[in-house]
Rosetta silent file (secondary structure, phi, psi, omega in degrees, C-alpha in Angstrom):
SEQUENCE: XXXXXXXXXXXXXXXXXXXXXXXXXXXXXXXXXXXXXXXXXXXXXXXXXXXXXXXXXXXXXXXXXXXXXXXX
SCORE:     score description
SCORE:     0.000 S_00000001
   1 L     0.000  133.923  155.140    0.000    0.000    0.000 S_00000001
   2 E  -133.613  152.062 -148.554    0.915    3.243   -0.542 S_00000001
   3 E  -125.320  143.224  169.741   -0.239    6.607    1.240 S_00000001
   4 E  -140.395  112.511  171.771    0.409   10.631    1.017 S_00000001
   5 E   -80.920  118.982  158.554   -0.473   12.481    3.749 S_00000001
   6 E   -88.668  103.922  164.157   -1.158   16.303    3.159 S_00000001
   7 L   -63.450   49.335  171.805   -0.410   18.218    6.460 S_00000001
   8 L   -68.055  173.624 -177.036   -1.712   21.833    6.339 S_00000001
   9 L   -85.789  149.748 -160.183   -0.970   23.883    9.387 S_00000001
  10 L  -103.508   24.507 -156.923   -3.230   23.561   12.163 S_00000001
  11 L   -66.700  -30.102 -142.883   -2.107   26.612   14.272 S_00000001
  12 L   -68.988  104.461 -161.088   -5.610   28.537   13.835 S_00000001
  13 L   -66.127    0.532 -178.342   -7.430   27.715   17.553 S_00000001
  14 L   -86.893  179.762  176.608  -10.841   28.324   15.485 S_00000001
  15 L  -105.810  -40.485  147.283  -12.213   25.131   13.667 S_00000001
  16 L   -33.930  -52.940 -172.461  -13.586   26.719   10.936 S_00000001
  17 L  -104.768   44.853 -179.169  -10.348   27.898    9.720 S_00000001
  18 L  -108.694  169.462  177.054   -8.095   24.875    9.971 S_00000001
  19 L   -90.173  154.810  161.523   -8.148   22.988    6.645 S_00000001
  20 L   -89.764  153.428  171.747   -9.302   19.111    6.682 S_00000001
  21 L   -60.027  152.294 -165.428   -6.126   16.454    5.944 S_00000001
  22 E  -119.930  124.911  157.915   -6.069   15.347    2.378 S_00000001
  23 E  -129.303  117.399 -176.110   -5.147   11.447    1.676 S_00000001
  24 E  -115.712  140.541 -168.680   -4.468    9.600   -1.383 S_00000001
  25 E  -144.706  154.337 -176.089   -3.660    6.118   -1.038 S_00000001
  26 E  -124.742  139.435  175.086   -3.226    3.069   -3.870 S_00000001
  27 E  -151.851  124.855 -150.738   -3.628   -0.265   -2.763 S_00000001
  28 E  -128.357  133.727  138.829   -2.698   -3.078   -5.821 S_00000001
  29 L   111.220   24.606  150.271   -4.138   -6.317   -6.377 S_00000001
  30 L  -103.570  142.980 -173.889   -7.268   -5.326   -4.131 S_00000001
  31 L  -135.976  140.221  178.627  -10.920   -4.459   -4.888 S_00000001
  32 L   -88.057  -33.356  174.068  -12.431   -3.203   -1.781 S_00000001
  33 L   -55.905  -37.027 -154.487  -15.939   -4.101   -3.644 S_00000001
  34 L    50.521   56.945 -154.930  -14.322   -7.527   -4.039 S_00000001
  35 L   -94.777  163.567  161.010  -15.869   -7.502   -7.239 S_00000001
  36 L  -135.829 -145.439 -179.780  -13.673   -9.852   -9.600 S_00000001
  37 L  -138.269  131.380  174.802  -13.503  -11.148  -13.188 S_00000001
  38 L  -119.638  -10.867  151.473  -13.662  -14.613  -13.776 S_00000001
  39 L  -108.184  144.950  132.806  -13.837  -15.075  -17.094 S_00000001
  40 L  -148.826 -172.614 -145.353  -12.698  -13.182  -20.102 S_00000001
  41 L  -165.856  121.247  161.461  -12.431  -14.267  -24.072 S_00000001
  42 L  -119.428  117.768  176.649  -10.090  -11.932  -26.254 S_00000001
  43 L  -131.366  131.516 -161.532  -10.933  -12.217  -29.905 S_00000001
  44 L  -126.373  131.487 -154.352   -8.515  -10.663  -31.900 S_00000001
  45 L   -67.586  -35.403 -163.944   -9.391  -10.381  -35.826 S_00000001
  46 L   -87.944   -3.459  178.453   -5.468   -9.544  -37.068 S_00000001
  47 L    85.840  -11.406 -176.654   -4.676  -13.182  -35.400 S_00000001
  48 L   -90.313  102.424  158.648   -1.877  -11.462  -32.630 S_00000001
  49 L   -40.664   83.288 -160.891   -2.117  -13.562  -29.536 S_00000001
  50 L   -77.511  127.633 -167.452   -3.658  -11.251  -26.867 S_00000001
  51 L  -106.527   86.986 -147.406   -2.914  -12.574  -23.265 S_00000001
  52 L   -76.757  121.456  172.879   -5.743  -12.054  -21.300 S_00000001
  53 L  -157.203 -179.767 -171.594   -5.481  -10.656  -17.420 S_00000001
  54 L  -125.070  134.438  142.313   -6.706   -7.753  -14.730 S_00000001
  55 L   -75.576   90.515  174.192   -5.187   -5.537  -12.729 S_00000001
  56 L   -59.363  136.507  167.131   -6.970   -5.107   -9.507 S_00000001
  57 E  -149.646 -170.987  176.156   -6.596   -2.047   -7.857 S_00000001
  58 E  -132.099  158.095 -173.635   -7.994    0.256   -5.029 S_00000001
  59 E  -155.543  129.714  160.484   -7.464    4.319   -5.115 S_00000001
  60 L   -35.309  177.712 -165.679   -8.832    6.970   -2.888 S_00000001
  61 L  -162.517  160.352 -179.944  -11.872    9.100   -3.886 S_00000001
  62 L   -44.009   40.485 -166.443  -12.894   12.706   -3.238 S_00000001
  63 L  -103.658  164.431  169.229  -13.736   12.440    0.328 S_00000001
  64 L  -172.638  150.937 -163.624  -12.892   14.566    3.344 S_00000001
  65 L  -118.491  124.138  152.726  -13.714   14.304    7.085 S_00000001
  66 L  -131.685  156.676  173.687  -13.384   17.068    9.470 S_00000001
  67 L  -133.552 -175.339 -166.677  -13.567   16.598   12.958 S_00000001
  68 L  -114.275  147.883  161.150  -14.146   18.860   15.816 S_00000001
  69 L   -25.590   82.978  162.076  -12.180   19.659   18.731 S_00000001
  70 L   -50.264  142.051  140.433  -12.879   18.395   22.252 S_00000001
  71 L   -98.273  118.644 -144.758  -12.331   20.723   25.214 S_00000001
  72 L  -131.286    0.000    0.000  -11.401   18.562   28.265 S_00000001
C-alpha cells in the first residue's frame, strides 16, 4: 500500500479555519468491492495472440472528514 499524507498547518485555535487532511492512497491487487472477473475471451481479428489478465486495484476518492475539537 501506498499513502500521502497532506499536512496543512493547524495553528488557527478556530475550527472553521483549519483545513481538513487530504489522503491519497493506492492499494494493488485489491478491490475493496471484491468484485472480480472470472472469465474473459479476447478475440482478436489480425490473429496477434492477446494474453488475457486484470489488474486489480484500489485508489482513494474525493472524500474529506473534518472533525471537531474536544475541550477537556
Amino acid at each position: 500500500m501506498r499513502a500521502h499524507f497532506g499536512l496543512p498547518s493547524v495553528e488557527k485555535e478556530e475550527v472553521e479555519g483549519r483545513p481538513p487532511i487530504g489522503v491519497k492512497f493506492e492499494i494493488p491487487y485489491f478491490t475493496v468491492s471484491g468484485i472480480q472477473v472470472r472469465y474473459m475471451k479476447i478475440i482478436e481479428k489480425s490473429g496477434y495472440q492477446a494474453l488475457p489478465w486484470v489488474r486489480y486495484i484500489t485508489q482513494s476518492g474525493g472524500k474529506a472528514a473534518r472533525l471537531s475539537r474536544t475541550v477537556g
